[in-house]
C-alpha positions as CSV (number, residue, x, y, z in Angstrom):
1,X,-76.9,-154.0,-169.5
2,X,-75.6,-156.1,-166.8
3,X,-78.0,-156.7,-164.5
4,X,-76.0,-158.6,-161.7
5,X,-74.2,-155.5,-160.9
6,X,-73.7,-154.0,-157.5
7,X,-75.7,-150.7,-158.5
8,X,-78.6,-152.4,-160.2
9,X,-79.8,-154.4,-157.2
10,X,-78.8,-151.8,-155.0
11,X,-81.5,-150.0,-156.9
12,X,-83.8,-152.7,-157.2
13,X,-84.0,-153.1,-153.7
14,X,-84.3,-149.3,-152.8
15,X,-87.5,-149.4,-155.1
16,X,-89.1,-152.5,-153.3
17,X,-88.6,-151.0,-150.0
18,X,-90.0,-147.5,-151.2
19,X,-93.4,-149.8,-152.5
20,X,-93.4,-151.0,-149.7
21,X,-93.2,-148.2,-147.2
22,X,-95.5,-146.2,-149.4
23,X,-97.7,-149.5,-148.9
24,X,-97.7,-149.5,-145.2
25,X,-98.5,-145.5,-144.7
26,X,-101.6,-146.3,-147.0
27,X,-102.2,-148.9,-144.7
28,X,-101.8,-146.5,-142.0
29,X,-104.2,-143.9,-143.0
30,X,-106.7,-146.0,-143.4
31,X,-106.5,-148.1,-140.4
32,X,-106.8,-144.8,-138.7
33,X,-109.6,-143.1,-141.0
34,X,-111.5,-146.3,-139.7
35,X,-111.4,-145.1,-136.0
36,X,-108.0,-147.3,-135.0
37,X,-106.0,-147.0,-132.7
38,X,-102.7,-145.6,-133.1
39,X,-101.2,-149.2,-132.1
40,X,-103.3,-150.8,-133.6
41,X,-103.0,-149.2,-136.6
42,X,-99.0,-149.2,-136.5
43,X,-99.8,-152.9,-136.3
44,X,-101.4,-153.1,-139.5
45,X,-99.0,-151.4,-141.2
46,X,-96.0,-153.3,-140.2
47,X,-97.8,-156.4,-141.4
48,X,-98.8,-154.4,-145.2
49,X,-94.7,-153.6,-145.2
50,X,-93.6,-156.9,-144.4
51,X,-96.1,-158.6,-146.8
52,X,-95.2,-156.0,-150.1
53,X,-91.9,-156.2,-149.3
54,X,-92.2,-159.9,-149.4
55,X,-94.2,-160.2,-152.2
56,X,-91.6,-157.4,-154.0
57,X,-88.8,-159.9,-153.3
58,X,-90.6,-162.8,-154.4
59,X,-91.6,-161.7,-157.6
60,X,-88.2,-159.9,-158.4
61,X,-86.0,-163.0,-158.0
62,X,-88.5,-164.8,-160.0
63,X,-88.2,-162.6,-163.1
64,X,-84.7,-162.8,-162.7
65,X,-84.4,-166.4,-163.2
C-alpha cells in the first residue's frame, strides 16, 4: 500500500481531527457537569482540541519515519 498517497493522509488527518473534536466535546461536558461556565468551558475545550490534535500529529509523523 502506498502510504504517501494523496487519499491516505487525507484520511489520516480526517481521523486526527475527529479524535480530536470528539476529545474537546468530552472536555466540554465535563467542564460544564462541574458547574462551568459556558465560556469557560468553551475555553477548556479549545485547549483539549488543540492539545489531541497536536499530540495526534506528533505521534503520526513519528510512526511514519
Amino acid at each position: 500500500m502506498n502510504y504517501s498517497s494523496t487519499a491516505f493522509l487525507l484520511l489520516v488527518l480526517a481521523v486526527a481531527v475527529l479524535f480530536a473534536a470528539v476529545a474537546a466535546m468530552i472536555a466540554f461536558g465535563l467542564a460544564r457537569w462541574e458547574g462551568a461556565e459556558i465560556p469557560a468551558a468553551l475555553s477548556r475545550s479549545g485547549i483539549v482540541f488543540a492539545a489531541a490534535l497536536t499530540l495526534s500529529l506528533a505521534t503520526l509523523t513519528f510512526l511514519s519515519q
